[in-house]
C-alpha positions in Angstrom: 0.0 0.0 0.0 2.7 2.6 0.7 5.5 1.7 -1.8 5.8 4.6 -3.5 7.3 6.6 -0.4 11.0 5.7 0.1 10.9 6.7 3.8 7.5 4.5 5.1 8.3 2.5 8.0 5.9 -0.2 8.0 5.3 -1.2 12.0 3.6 -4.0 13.5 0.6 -3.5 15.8 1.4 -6.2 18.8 2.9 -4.5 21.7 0.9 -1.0 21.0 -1.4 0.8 22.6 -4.1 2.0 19.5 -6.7 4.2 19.9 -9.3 4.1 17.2 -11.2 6.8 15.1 -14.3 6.6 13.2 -14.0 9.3 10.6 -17.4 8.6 8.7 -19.9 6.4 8.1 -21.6 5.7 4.6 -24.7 4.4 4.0 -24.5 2.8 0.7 -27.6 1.2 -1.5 -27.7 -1.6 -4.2 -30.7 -1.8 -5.8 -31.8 -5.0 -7.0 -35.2 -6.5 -8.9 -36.4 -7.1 -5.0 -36.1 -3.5 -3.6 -33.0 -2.0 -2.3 -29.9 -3.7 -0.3 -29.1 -1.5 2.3 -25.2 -1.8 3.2 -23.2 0.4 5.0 -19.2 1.1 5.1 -16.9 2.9 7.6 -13.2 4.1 7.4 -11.4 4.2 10.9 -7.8 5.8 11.4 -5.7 4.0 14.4 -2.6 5.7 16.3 -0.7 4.8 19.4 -0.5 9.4 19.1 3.3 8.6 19.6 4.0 8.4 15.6 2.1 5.4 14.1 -1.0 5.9 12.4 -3.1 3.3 9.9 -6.1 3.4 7.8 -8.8 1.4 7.1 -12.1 0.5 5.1 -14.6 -2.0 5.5 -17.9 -2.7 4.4 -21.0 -4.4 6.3 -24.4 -4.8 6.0 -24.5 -3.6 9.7 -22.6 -0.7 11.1 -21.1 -2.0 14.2 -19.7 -5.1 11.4 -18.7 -2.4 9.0 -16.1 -0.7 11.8 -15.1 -3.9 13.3 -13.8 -4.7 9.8 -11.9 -1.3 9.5 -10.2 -1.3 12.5 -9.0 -4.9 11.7 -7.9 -3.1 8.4 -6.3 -0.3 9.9 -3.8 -2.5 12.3 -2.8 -4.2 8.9 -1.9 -0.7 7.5 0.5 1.0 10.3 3.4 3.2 9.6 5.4 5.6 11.5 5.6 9.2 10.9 8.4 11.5 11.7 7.3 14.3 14.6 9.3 16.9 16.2 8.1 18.1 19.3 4.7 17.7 19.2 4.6 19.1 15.4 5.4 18.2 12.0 9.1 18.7 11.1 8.3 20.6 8.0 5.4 22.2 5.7 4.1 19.7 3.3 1.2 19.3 0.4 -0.2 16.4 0.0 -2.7 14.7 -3.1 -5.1 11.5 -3.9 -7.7 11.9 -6.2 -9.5 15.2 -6.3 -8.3 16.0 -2.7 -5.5 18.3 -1.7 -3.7 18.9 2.1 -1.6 21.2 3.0 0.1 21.1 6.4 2.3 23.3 8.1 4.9 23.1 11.6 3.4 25.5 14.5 4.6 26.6 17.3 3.7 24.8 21.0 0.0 26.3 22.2 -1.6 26.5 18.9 -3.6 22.9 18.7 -4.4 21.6 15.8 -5.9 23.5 13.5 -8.1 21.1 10.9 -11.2 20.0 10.1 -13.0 16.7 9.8 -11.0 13.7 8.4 -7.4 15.5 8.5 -8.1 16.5 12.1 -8.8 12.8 13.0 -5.6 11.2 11.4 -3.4 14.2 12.6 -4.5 13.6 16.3 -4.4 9.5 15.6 -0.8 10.3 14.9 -0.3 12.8 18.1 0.8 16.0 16.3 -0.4 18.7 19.1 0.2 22.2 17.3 -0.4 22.3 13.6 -2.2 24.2 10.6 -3.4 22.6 8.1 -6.0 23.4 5.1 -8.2 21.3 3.0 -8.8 21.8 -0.8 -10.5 20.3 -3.1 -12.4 16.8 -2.6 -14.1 16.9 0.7 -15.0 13.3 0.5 -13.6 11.4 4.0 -12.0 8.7 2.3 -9.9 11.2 -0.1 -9.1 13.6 2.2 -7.3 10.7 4.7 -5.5 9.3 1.8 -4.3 12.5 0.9 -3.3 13.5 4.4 -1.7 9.8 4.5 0.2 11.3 1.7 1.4 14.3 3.0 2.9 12.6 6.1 4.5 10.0 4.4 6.5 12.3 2.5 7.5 14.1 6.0 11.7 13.6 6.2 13.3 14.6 9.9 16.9 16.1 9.5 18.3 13.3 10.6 17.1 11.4 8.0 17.8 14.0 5.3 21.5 14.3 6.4 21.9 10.7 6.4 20.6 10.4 2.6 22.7 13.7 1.3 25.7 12.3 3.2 26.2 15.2 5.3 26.5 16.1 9.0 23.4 17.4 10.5 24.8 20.5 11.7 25.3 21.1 7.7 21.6 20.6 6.8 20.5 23.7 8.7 23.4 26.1 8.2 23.8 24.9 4.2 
């Protein structure tokens, strides 16, 4: 699910203490030659709010079914993000779809500054002070992959003096 980022740390969920979050609940309809088949589907994001996050999706004809399922999916989907003190190490845009995210470091006492599905997977992952702004696509399951997005590209310095071959004191002073 996450090959295309370089950096994604895929972690395993035994030995962590998740919290979930339900992020929205769809009620979805098939209609057949009988009427209509009422289904429903959720999508749950799980953190430990410590740095590892996951998604999920599944799909019931019952709700409590549908976010059992998710959270199952979720702890299959876990990777670790990079924070620095509480925030994001750097500003970052983010895309899936017709969704875009932006998200951006702020200083300690600010909270986090979102709305609706990002606010959800950036308190999952434990970020305290950030600003972020949705564009676009305000569909839930969009707007979390796209955040999922944004974070994944998020490097720390150590990690970006490591791949340049520099010392870190070098990376902030050019």
């Amino acid at each position: 699910m996450y090959q295309k980022y370089k950096n994604a740390e895929l972690v395993k969920p035994s030995g962590l203490e998740l919290k979930d979050r339900l992020v929205g609940v769809q009620r979805v309809t098939k209609v057949t030659k009988g009427g209509r088949a009422f289904g429903f589907s959720a999508i749950v994001v799980v953190g430990d709010e410590n740095g590892v996050v996951g998604h999920g999706l599944g799909k019931s004809k019952d709700v409590a079914t549908a976010i059992a399922k998710a959270i199952e999916d979720a702890k299959k989907n876990l990777v670790r993000i990079p924070l620095q003190k509480g925030t994001v190490p750097h500003e970052q845009k983010g895309k899936f779809g017709g969704a875009r995210v932006y998200i951006q470091p702020a200083s300690s006492g600010t909270g986090v500054i979102a709305g609706g599905a990002v606010r959800a997977v950036l308190e999952a992952v434990g970020v305290h002070n950030v600003l972020s702004k949705s564009q676009g696509s305000s569909n839930p399951h969009n707007v979390v992959k796209t955040t999922f997005d944004a974070l994944l590209q998020l490097r720390d310095a150590g990690v970006v003096a490591k791949q340049r071959g520099i010392s870190l004191e070098k990376v902030f002073k050019g």
